[in-house]
DOMIMAR-884626 format. One record per residue (C-alpha): x, y, z; chain; residue in one letter. Coordinates in steps of 0.5 Angstrom, whole numbers, always signed. Example, Ala and Ser with C-alpha at 12.3 -4.5 7.8 and 13.67 -1.06 7.14 Angstrom:
! DOMIMAR-884626
+-------+-------+-------+------+------+
|    px |    py |    pz | unit | code |
+-------+-------+-------+------+------+
|   +25 |    -9 |   +16 |    A |    A |
|   +27 |    -2 |   +14 |    A |    S |
+-------+-------+-------+------+------+
//
This chain:
! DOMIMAR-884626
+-------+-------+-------+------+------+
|    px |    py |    pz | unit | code |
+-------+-------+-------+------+------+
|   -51 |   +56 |   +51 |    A |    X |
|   -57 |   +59 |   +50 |    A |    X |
|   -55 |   +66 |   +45 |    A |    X |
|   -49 |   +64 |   +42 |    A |    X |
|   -45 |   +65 |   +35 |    A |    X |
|   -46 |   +58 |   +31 |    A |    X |
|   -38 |   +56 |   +30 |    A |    X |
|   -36 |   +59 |   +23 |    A |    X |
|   -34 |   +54 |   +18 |    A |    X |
|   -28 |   +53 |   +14 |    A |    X |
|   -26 |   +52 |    +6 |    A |    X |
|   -26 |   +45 |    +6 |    A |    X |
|   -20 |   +42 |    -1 |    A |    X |
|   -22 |   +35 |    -3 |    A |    X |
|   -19 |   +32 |    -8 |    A |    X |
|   -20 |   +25 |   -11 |    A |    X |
|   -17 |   +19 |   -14 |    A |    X |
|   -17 |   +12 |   -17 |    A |    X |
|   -13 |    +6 |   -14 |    A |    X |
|    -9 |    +8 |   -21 |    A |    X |
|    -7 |   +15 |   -19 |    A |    X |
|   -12 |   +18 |   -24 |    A |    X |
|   -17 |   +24 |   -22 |    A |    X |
|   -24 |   +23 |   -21 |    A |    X |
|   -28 |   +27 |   -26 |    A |    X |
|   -35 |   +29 |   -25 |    A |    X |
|   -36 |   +24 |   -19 |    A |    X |
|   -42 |   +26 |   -13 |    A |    X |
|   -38 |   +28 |    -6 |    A |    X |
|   -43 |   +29 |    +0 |    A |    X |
|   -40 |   +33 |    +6 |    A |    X |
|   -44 |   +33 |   +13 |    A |    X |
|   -40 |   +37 |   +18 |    A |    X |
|   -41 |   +38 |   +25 |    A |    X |
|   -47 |   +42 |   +25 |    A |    X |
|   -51 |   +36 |   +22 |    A |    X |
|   -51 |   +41 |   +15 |    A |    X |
|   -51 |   +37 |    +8 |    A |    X |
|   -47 |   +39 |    +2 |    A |    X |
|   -46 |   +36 |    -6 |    A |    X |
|   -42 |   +38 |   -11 |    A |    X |
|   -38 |   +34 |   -17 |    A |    X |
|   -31 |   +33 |   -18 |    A |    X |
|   -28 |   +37 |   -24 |    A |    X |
|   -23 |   +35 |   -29 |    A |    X |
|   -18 |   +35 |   -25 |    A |    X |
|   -22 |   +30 |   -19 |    A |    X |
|   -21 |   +36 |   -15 |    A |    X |
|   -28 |   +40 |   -11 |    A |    X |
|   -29 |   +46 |    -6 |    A |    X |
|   -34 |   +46 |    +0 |    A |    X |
|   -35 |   +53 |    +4 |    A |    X |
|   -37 |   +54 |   +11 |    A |    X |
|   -35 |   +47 |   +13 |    A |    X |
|   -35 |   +45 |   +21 |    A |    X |
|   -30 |   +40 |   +23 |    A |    X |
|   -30 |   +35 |   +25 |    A |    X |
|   -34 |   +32 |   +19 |    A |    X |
|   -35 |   +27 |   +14 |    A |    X |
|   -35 |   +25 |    +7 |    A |    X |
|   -39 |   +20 |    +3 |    A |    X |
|   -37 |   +20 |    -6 |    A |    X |
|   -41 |   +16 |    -9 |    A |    X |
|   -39 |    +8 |   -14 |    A |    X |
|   -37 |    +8 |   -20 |    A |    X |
|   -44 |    +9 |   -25 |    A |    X |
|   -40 |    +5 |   -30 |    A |    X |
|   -40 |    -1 |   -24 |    A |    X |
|   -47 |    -7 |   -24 |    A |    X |
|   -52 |    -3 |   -18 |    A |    X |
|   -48 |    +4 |   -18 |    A |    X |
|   -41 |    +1 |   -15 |    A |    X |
|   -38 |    +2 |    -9 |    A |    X |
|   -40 |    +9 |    -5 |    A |    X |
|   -33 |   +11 |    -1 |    A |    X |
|   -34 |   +14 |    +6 |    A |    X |
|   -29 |   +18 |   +11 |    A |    X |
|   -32 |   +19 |   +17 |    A |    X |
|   -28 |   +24 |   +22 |    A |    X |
|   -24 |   +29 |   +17 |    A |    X |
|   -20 |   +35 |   +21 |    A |    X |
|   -16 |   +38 |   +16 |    A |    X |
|   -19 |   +43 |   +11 |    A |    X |
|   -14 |   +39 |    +5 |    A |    X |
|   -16 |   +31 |    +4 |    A |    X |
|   -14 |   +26 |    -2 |    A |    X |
|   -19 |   +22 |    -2 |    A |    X |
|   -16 |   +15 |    -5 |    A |    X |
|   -22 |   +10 |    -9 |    A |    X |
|   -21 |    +3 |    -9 |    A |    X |
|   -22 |    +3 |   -17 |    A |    X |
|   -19 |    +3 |   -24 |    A |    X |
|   -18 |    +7 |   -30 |    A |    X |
|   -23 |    +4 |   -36 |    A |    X |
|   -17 |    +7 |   -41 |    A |    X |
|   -12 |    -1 |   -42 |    A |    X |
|    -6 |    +1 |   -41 |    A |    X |
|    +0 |    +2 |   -46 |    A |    X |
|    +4 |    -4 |   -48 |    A |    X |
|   +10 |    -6 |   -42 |    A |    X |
|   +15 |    -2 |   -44 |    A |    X |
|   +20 |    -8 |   -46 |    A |    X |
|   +28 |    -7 |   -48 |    A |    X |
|   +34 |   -11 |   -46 |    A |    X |
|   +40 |   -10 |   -41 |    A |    X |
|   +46 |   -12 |   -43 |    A |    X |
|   +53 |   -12 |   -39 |    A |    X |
|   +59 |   -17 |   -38 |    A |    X |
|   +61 |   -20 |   -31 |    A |    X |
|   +69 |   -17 |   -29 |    A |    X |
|   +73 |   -24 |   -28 |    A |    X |
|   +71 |   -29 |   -22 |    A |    X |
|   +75 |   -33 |   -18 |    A |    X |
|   +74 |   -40 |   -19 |    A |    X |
|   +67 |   -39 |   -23 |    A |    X |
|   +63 |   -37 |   -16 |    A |    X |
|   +55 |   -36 |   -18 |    A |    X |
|   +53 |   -28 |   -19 |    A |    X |
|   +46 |   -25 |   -17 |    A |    X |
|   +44 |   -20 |   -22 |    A |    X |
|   +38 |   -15 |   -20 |    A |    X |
|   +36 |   -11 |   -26 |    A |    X |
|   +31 |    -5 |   -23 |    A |    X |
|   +28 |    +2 |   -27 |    A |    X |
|   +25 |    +8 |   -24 |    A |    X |
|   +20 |   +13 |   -28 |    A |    X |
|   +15 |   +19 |   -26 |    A |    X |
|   +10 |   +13 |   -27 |    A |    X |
|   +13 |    +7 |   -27 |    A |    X |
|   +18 |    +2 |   -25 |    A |    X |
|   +20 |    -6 |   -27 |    A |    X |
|   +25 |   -11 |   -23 |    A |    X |
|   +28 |   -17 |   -26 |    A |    X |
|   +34 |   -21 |   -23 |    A |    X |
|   +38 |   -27 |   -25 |    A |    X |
|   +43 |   -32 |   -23 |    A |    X |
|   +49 |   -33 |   -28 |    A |    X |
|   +52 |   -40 |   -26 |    A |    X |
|   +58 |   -42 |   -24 |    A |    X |
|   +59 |   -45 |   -31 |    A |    X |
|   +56 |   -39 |   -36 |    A |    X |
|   +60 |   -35 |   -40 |    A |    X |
|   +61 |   -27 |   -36 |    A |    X |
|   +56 |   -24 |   -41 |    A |    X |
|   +50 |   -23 |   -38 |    A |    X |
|   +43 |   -21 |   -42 |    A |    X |
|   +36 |   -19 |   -38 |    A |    X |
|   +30 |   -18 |   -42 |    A |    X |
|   +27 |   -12 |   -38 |    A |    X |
|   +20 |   -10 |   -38 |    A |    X |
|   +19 |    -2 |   -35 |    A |    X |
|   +11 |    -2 |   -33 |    A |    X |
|    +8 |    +5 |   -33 |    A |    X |
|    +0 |    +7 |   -30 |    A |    X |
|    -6 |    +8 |   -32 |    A |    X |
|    -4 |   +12 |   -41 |    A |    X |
|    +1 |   +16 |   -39 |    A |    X |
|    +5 |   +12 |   -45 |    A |    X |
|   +13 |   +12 |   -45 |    A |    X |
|   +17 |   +15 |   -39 |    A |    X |
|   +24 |   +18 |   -38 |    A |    X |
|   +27 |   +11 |   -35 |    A |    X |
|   +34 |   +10 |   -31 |    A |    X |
|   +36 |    +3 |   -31 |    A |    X |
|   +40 |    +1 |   -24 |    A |    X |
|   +44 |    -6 |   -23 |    A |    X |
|   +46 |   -10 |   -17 |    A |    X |
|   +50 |   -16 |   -17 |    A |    X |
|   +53 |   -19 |   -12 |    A |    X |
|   +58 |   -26 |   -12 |    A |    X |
|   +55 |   -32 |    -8 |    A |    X |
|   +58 |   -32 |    -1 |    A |    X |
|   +62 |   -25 |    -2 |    A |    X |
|   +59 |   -19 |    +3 |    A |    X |
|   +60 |   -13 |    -3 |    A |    X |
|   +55 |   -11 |    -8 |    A |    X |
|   +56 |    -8 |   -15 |    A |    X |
|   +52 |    -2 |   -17 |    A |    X |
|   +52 |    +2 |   -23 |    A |    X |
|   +47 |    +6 |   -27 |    A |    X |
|   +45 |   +10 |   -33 |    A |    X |
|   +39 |   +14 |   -35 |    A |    X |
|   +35 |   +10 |   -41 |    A |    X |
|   +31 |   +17 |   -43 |    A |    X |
|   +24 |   +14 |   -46 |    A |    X |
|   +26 |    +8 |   -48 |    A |    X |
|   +24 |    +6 |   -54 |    A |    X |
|   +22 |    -1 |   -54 |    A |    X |
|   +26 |    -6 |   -56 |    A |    X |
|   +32 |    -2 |   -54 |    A |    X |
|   +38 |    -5 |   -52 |    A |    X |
|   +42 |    -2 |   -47 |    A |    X |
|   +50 |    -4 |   -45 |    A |    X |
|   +52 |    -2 |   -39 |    A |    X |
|   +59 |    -5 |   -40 |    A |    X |
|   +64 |    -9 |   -35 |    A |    X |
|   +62 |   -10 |   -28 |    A |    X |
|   +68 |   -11 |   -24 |    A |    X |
|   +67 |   -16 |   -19 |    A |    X |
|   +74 |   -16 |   -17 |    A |    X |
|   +74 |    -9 |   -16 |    A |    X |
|   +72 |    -3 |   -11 |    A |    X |
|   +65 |    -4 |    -9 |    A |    X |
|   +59 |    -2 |    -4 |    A |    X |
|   +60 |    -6 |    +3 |    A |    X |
|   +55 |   -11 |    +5 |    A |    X |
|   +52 |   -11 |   +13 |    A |    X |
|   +49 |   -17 |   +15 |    A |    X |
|   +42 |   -16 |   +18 |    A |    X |
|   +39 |   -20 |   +23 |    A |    X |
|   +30 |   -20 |   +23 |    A |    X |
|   +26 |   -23 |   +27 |    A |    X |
|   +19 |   -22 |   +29 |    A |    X |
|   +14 |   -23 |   +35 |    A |    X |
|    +6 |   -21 |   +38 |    A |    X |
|    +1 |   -24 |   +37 |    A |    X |
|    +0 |   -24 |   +30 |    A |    X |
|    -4 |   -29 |   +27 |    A |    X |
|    -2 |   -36 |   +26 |    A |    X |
|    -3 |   -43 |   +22 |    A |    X |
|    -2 |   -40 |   +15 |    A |    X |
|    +4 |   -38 |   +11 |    A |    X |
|    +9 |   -34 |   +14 |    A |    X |
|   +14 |   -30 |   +10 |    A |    X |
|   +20 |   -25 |   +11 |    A |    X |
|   +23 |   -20 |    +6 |    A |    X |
|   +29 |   -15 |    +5 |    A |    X |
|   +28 |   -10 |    +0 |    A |    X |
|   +32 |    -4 |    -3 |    A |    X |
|   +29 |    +4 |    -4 |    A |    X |
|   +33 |    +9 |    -8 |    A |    X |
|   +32 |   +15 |    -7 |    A |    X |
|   +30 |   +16 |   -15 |    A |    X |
|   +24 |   +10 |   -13 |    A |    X |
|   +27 |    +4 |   -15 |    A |    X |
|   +26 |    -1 |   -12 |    A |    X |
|   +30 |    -8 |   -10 |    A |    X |
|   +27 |   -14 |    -7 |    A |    X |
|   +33 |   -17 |    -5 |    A |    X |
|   +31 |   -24 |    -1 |    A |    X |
|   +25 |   -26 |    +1 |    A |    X |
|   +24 |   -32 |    +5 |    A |    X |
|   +19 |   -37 |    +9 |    A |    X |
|   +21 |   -37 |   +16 |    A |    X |
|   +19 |   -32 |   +23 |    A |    X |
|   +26 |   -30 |   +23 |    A |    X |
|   +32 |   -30 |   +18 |    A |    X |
|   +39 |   -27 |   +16 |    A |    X |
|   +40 |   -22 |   +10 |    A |    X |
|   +47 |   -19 |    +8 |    A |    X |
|   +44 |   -11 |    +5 |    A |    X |
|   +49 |    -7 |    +2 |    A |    X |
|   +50 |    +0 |    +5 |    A |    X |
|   +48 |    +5 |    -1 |    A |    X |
|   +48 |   +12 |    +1 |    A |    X |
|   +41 |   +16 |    +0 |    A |    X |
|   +39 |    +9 |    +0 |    A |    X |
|   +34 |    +5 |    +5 |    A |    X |
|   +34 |    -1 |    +7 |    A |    X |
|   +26 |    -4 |    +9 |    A |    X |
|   +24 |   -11 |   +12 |    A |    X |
|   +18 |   -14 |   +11 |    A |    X |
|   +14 |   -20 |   +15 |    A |    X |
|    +8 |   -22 |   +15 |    A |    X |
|    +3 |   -28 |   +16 |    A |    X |
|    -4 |   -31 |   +16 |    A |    X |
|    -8 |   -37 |   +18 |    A |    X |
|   -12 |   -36 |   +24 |    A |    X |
|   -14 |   -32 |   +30 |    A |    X |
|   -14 |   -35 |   +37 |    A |    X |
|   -22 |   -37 |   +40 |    A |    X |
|   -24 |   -33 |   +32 |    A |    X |
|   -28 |   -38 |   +26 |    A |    X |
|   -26 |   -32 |   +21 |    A |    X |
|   -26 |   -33 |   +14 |    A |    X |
|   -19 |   -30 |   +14 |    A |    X |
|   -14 |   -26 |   +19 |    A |    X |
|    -7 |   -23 |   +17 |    A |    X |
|    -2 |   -18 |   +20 |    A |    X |
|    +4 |   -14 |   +16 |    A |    X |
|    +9 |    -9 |   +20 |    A |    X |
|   +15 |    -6 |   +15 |    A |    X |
|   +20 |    -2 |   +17 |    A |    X |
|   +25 |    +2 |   +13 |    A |    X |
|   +32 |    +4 |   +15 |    A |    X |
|   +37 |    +9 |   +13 |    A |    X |
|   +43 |    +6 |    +9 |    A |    X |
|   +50 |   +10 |    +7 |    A |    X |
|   +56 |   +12 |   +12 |    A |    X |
|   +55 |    +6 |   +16 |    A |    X |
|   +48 |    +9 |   +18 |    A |    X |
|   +46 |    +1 |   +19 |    A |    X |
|   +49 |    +0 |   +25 |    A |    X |
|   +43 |    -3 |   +28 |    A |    X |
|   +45 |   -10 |   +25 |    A |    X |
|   +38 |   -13 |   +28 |    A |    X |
|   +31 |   -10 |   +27 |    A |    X |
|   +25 |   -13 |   +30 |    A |    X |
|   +18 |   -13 |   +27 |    A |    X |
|   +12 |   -14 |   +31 |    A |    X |
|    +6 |   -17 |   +29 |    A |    X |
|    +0 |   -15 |   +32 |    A |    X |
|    -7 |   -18 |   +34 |    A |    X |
|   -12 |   -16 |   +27 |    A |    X |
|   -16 |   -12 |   +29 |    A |    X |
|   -24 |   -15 |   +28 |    A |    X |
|   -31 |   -14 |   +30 |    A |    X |
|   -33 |   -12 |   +38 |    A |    X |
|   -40 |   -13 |   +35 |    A |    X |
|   -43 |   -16 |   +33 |    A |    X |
|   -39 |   -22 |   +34 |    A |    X |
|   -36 |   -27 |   +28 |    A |    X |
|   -42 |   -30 |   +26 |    A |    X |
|   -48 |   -26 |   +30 |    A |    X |
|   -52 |   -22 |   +26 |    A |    X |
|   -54 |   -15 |   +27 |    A |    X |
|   -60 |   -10 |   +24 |    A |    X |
|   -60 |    -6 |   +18 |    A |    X |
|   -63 |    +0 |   +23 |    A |    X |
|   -59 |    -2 |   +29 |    A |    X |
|   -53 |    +2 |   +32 |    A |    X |
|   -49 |    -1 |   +28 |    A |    X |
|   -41 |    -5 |   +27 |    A |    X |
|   -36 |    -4 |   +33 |    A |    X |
|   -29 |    -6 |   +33 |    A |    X |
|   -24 |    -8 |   +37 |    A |    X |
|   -22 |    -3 |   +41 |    A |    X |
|   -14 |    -2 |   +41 |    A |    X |
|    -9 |    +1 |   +45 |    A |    X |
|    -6 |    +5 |   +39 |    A |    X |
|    -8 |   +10 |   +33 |    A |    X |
|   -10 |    +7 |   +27 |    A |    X |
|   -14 |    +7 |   +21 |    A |    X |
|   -19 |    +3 |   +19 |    A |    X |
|   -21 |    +1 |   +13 |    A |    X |
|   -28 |    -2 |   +13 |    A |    X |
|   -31 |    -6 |    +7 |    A |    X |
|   -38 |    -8 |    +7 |    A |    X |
|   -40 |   -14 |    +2 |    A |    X |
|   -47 |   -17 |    +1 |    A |    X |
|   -46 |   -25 |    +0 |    A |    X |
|   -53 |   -25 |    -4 |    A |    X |
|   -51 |   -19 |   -10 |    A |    X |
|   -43 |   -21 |    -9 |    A |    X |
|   -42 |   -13 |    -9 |    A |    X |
|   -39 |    -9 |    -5 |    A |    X |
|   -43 |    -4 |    -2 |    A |    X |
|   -39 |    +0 |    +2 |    A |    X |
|   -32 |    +2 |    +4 |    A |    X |
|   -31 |    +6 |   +10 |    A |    X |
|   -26 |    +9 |   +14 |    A |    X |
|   -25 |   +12 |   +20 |    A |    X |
|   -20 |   +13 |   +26 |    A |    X |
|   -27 |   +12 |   +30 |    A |    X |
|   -29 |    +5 |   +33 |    A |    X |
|   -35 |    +5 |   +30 |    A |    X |
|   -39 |    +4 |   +24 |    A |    X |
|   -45 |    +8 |   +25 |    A |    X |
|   -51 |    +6 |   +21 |    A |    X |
|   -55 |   +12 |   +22 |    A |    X |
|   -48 |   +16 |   +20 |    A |    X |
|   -48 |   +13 |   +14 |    A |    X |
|   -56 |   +14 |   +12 |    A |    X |
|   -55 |   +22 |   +14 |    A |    X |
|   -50 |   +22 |    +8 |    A |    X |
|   -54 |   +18 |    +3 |    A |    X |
|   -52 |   +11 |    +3 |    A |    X |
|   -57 |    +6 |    +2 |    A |    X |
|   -59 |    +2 |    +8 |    A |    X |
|   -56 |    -5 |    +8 |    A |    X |
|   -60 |   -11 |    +5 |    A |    X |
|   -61 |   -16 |   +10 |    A |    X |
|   -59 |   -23 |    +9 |    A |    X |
|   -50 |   -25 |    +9 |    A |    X |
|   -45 |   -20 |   +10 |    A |    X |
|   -38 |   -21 |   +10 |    A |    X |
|   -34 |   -15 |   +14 |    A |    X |
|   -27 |   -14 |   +12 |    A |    X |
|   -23 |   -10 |   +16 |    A |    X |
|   -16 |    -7 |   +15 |    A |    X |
|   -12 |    -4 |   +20 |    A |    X |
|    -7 |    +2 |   +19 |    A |    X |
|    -4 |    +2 |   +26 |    A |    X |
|    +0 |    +8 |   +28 |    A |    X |
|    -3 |   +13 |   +24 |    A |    X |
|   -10 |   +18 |   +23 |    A |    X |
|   -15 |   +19 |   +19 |    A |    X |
|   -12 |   +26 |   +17 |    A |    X |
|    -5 |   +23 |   +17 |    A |    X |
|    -7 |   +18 |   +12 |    A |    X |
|   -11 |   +23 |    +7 |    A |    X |
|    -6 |   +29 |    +8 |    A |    X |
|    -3 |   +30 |    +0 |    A |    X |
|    +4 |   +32 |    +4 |    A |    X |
|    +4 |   +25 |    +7 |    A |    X |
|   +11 |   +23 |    +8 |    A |    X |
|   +13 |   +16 |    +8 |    A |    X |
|   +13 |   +12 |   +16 |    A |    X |
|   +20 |   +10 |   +18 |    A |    X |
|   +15 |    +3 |   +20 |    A |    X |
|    +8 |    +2 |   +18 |    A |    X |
|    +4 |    -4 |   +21 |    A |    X |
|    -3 |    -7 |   +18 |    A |    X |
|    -7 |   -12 |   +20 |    A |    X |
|   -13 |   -15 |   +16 |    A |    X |
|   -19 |   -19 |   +19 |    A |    X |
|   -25 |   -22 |   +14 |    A |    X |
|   -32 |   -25 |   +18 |    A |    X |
|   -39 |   -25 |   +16 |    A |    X |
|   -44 |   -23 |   +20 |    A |    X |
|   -52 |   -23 |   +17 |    A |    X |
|   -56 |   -16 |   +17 |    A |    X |
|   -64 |   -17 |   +20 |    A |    X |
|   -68 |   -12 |   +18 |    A |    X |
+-------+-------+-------+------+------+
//
């Protein structure tokens, strides 16, 4: 109405970060708010930066990499409520990471029945790392068992305090063996001896898990199903993977622990010509006290999500409105990468809740048009989720998340 107060704006907190985890150091952040005002600031040392007087909802573009060929690739949050977002760039740390630390795990098998083949998992967990090694030892190999581990920490932090935890478990029996012990920084070369497993003894019962899937997911391609453990220190387990729609996994019931199932699939979409579709959906159980008494879990592979405009194979113009995506049924976040064919870069990376990706938005931010001549648009969708969801530093892990991704080409007009 004629006369009234302009909406009082807020603090925005942003803070942004490698793929690796590393902050962002000195890199330019645009912020456009409701009123359609424009602010710049620089990331500090710790990749963080203030905007006042912000309006929501409003968007945010950080610039490429300058150390990348045409100034990298700018990020763009489009739809942002939250006055605290962590904001994820699709790069790595310069710095080569330090040498893998490597050590040896040793342990001897309790006596076996008849010499069944045993499965051995060897998993460590750190603040910054993690490593997963796993053998079978034959039903004519001795009980001494020796595993070359290697513990993989990110982007320099050099050695980690580790723990190392095995699993193992008897071809055809139920139970799983589990033991552990904290292998402090682990100097390389270090040999740690867990001493005897005792496979006759007592030990952590297993539960038949059945997993199907079902939707509409994409088909033609490779298709798989997985099973994994997560304690509740980060290590994890991938305790089977095979190549089927459906399958049956013995899991044991670890206390604090989950227990997630993955699938997914490639190929083709129906009626599509896409360069590539593809469809994921996890879910993670609780295990411990017979919490797993749902002995089935059914995992949806749902459509990927694609362009409603233009089409696969259209064109669309560099001052045009702009790309429109399928509309879907549920909350997602999707993930938009804009590829130029001829400088083989990727010139943008846009997310957004929204079901566009306006050309004009991304201008008024201060991204360059883009070139015309062909374009390749991929599209990753998070379904079940928000955009504030997504960047919130409180994020607490999904019970089940689901993703799809589509890659089409389009050919940009002037």
């Amino acid at each position: 109405a004629a006369g009234s107060a302009a909406p009082a704006g807020a603090e925005a907190w942003l803070g942004v970060r490698n793929a690796d985890g590393a902050p962002v150091v000195g890199r330019e952040v645009r912020i456009l708010d409701a009123r359609g005002a424009l602010a710049r600031g620089l990331t500090d040392e710790e990749g963080g930066l203030v905007f006042d007087g912000v309006v929501t909802p409003y968007d945010l573009a950080v610039e490429g990499s300058p150390s990348e060929p045409g100034g990298g690739t700018e990020t763009i949050l489009v739809g942002l409520t939250s006055a605290h977002a962590d904001v994820v760039v699709d790069e790595r740390d310069a710095t080569p990471p330090p040498p893998a630390q490597a050590f040896t795990v040793a342990l001897a098998l309790g006596p076996r029945a008849n010499g069944e083949a045993v499965h051995v998992w060897v998993a460590s967990a750190s603040p910054h790392g993690a490593g997963l090694s796993e053998v079978s030892v034959g039903e004519a190999e001795g009980s001494s068992v020796v595993v070359e581990h290697i513990h993989r920490t990110r982007w320099g932090l050099g050695r980690d305090r580790v723990r190392i935890h095995v699993l193992a478990r008897r071809d055809g029996d139920a139970t799983f063996r589990h033991v552990s012990v904290d292998a402090g920084d682990s100097a390389p070369g270090a040999v740690h001896d867990l001493g005897v497993i005792d496979l006759g003894g007592v030990g952590v019962a297993g539960t038949a898990l059945a997993v199907s899937r079902t939707g509409e997911g994409p088909t033609g391609g490779p298709s798989s199903t997985a099973v994994s453990l997560r304690l509740d220190d980060g290590t994890s387990f991938e305790l089977e993977r095979v190549e089927a729609d459906a399958s049956s996994f013995v899991v044991p019931d670890l206390p604090g622990a989950q227990v997630c199932v993955a699938a997914w699939g490639e190929g083709a979409v129906a009626g599509g010509d896409d360069l590539h579709a593809g469809a994921r959906a996890e879910r993670c159980l609780a295990t411990g006290g017979g919490a797993l008494a749902t002995r089935s879990v059914e995992l949806e592979l749902a459509d990927p999500v694609g362009l409603a405009h233009p089409e696969t194979g259209g064109v669309v113009s560099r001052r045009g409105p702009g790309l429109r995506l399928a509309a879907g049924g549920h909350p997602r976040v999707a993930r938009v990468a804009l590829v130029d064919e001829r400088r083989g870069t990727v010139r943008a990376r846009v997310v957004t809740s929204a079901d566009e990706v306006s050309f004009e938005k991304l201008a008024r931010l201060g991204v360059p048009r883009l070139d015309p001549g062909p374009h390749v648009v991929d599209v990753e969708a998070l379904l079940g989720t928000t955009l504030d969801a997504e960047t919130s530093r409180l994020r607490a892990p999904l019970d089940e998340r689901r993703r799809t991704s589509r890659r089409v080409r389009v050919t940009v007009t002037p």
